[in-house]
PALOSE-351464 format. One record per residue (C-alpha): z negated, y, x. Coordinates in steps of 0.5 Angstrom, whole numbers, plus 500, padded with zeros to 3 digits. Each point is the difference from the previous one (the first is absolute). Example, Ala and Ser with C-alpha at 12.3 -4.5 7.8 and 13.67 -1.06 7.14 Angstrom:
# PALOSE-351464
484491525;502507502;
//
This chain:
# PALOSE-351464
648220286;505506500;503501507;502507503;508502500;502505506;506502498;501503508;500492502;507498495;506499505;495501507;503495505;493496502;499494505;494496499;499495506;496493498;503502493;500492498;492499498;494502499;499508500;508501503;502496494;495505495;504506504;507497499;499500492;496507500;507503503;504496496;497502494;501507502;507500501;500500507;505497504;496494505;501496505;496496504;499495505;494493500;501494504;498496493;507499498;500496494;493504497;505507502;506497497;496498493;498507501;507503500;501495493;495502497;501507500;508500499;501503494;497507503;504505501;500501507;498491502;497500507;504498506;496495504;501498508;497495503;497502508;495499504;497506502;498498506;508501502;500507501;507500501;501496494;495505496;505506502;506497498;497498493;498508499;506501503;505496494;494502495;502507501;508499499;498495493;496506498;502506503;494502503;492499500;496505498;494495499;498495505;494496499;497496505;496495496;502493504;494498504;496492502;493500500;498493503;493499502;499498507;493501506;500504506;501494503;507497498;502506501;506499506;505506503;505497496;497501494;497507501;508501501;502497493;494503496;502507502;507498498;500498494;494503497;502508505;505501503;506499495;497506496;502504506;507497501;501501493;498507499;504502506;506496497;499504493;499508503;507502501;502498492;494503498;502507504;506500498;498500492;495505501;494496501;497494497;493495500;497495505;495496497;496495505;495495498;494499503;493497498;493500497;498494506;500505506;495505496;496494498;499496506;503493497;499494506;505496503;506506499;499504507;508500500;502501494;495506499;502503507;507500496;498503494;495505504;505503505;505501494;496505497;500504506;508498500;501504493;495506503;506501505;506498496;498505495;498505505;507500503;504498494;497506495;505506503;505495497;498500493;498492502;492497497;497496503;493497497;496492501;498497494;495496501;498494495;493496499;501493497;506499496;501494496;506496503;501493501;499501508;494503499;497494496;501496506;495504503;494500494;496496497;499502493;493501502;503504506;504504495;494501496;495504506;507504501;499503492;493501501;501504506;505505497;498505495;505498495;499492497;508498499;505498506;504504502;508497499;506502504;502505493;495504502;502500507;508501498;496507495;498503506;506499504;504503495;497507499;499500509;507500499;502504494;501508501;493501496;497497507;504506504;495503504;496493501;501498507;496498507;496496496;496493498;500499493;495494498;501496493;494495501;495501494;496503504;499494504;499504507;
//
């Protein structure tokens, strides 16, 4: 399968949160292959330093940092040392997220707290920390990730989906307040992608009634997410702003 080139994307300065694994590892690749300058942070060490091994030889190797992003503190201060590595960041994706299952009943004030910590409030701290850079060059693109499960009502997922609701209505007002600064905003929202993690929590059986539900037969895997995240923050996509852009097979 030939993938797309977007000569727009070659030098851009991006930074990728939960860049170690999974769909965060699939965007950490898709950039690089680009030519763009990446950074990106994962608490994953050893997975996000094989990573950075692997993908040495490109022109532009990625620069990992290793933070809790419940830090908020510390998240800042990473964005702030990313901005003088690369020299700015004119795409930030916020892909980092923990989809633990849980019932209503398990659920603690403490918890809540570190639900919303981990799976909302650092897209915010993190868009905050990056939209002075992006004003100065004239513009740049913020990618949120949010997810199929809300639309779908999966069980056992109250907090995780009530993060990946509210983000939606987060990219909406980023976009609305960003636009006259020539800065994008948009939600990617993926349905079921093959990763290691999601593997945990499907049975093949399970994994089966999931094909069958969508409209296309195949699994969506983290190149294909990585496809459409690359065009959203090319300037082919310049005027696609405010909005959720699904790549679930037709599973909704």
């Amino acid at each position: 399968m030939s993938h797309a080139i977007y000569p727009s994307l070659k030098g851009k300065r991006v930074f990728i949160s939960g860049g170690g694994s999974g769909i965060g590892e699939g965007l950490v690749e898709a950039f690089v292959g680009q030519g763009a300058q990446v950074a990106f942070c994962d608490i994953a060490v050893e997975a996000s330093e094989a990573l950075v091994a692997r993908l040495s030889g490109a022109d532009f190797a990625p620069v990992f940092h290793a933070v809790d992003l419940r830090d908020i503190d510390a998240v800042q201060a990473m964005l702030a040392t990313v901005e003088q590595q690369l020299g700015g960041i004119d795409i930030l994706i916020n892909n980092a997220a923990n989809d633990d299952r849980h019932t209503i009943e398990e659920v603690t004030p403490a918890y809540w707290e570190e639900r919303m910590a981990v799976n909302l409030r650092h897209l915010f701290f993190a868009a905050q920390a990056v939209v002075p850079a992006m004003k100065r060059a004239g513009g740049g693109v913020i990618l949120n990730f949010g997810s199929i499960s809300w639309h779908l009502a999966l069980p056992d997922l109250v907090l995780y989906q009530t993060s990946k609701a509210a983000i939606e209505g987060l990219t909406r007002s980023l976009a609305r307040d960003l636009g006259r600064d020539n800065i994008r905003v948009n939600t990617i929202i993926p349905g079921n992608v093959k990763t290691l993690r999601q593997e945990k929590w499907y049975t093949p059986e399970g994994e089966a009634e999931i094909v069958a539900a969508q409209c296309l037969d195949g699994r969506i895997l983290p190149v294909d997410v990585a496809a459409l995240a690359m065009f959203l923050a090319s300037d082919d996509a310049r005027y696609c702003t405010a909005h959720d852009y699904f790549i679930d097979a037709g599973w909704r």
